[in-house]
C-alpha positions as CSV (number, residue, x, y, z in Angstrom):
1,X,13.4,17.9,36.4
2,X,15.7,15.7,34.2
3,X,18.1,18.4,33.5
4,X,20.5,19.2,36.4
5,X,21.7,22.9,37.1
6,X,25.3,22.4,36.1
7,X,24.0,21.1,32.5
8,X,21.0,24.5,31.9
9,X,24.4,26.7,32.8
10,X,27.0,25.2,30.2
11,X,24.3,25.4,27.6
12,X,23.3,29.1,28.5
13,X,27.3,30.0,28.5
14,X,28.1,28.8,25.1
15,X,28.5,30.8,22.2
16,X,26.1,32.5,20.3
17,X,27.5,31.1,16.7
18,X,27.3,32.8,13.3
19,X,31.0,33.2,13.1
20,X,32.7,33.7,10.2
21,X,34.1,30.0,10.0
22,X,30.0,28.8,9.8
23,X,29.3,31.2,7.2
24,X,32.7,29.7,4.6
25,X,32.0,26.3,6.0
26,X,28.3,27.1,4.4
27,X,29.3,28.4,1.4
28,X,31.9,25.9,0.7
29,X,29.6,23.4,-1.3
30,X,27.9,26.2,-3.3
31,X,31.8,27.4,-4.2
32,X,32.6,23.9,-5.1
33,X,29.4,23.5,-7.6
34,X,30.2,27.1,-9.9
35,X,34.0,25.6,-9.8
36,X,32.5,22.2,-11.2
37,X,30.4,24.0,-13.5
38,X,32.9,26.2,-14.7
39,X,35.4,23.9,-15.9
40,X,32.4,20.9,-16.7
41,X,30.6,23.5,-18.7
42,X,31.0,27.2,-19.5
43,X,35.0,26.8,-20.4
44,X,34.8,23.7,-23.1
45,X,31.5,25.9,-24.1
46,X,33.9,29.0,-24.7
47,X,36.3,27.2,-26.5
48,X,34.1,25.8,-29.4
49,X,32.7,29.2,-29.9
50,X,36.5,30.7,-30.5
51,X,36.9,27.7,-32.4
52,X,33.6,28.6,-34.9
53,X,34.7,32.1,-34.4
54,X,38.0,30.7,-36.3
55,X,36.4,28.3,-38.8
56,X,33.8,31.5,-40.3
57,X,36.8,33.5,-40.6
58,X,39.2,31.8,-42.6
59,X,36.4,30.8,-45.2
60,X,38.3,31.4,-48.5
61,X,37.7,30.8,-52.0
62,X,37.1,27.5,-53.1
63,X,36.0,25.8,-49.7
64,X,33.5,23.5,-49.8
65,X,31.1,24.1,-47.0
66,X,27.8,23.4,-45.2
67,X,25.2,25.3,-44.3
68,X,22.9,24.8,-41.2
69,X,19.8,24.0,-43.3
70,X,22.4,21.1,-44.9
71,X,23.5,22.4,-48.0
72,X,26.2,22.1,-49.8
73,X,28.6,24.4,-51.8
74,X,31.3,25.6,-53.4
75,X,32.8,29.1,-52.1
76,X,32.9,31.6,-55.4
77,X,33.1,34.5,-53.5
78,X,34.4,35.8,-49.8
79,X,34.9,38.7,-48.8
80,X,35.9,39.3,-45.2
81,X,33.5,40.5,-42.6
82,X,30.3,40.4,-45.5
83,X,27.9,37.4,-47.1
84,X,29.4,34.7,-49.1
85,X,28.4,33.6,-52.5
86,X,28.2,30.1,-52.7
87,X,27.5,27.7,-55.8
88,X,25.2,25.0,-55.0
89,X,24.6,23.6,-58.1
90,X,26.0,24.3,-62.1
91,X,25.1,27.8,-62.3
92,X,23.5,28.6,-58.9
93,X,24.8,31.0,-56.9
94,X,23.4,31.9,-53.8
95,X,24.3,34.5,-50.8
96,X,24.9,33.3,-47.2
97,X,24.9,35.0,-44.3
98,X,28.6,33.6,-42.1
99,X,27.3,32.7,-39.6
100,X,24.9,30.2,-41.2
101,X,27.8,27.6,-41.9
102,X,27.9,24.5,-40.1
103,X,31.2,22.9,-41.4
104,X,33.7,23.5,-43.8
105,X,34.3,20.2,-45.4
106,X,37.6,20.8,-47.7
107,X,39.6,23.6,-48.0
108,X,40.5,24.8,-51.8
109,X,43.2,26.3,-53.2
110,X,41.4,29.7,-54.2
111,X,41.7,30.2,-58.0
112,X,44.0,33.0,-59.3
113,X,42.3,35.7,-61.8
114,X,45.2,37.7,-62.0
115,X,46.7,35.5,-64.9
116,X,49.2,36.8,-67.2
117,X,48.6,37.6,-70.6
């Protein structure tokens, strides 16, 4: 009654849709997001795990360090790839597992006990 003949015809004679350019144009803010999240979150993620990779392995003799439960020592033994001994106080020596350090507060010179006679 409202709708004239000419009108029901160019509605029935149009496309279909669904065509590929929908589909991208659809997809295009989910792309956007994992891009945001990407760079906003996983990749400054990744680089402070390569750069606690890089603090637990250069743990020498001699550093003073932290340990997650928040003590502190003195490195008197390391040995790469096993436990650390650490000295937390005159005379007590502990092991710690690597990957239980927090920070390494000052790096020592490690001590020499190769001295000549």
């Amino acid at each position: 009654m409202f709708v004239t003949p000419a009108f029901a015809q160019a509605a029935g004679a149009a496309p279909a849709g669904g065509g590929i350019n929908d589909i991208l144009i659809q997809l295009m803010p989910i792309l956007l997001l994992v891009v945001i999240f990407w760079f906003l979150i996983f990749r400054p993620q990744q680089k402070r795990l390569k750069a606690q990779q890089a603090m637990l392995s250069a743990i020498k003799r001699g550093d003073t360090l932290v340990t997650t439960g928040g003590i502190i020592g003195k490195v008197t033994k390391a040995v790469d790839g096993e436990d650390l001994e650490v000295e937390i106080a005159t005379g007590v020596k502990v092991k710690l597992a690597r990957g239980m350090v927090a920070d390494v507060r000052s790096k020592g010179e490690p001590v020499n006990d190769n001295k000549p006679a």
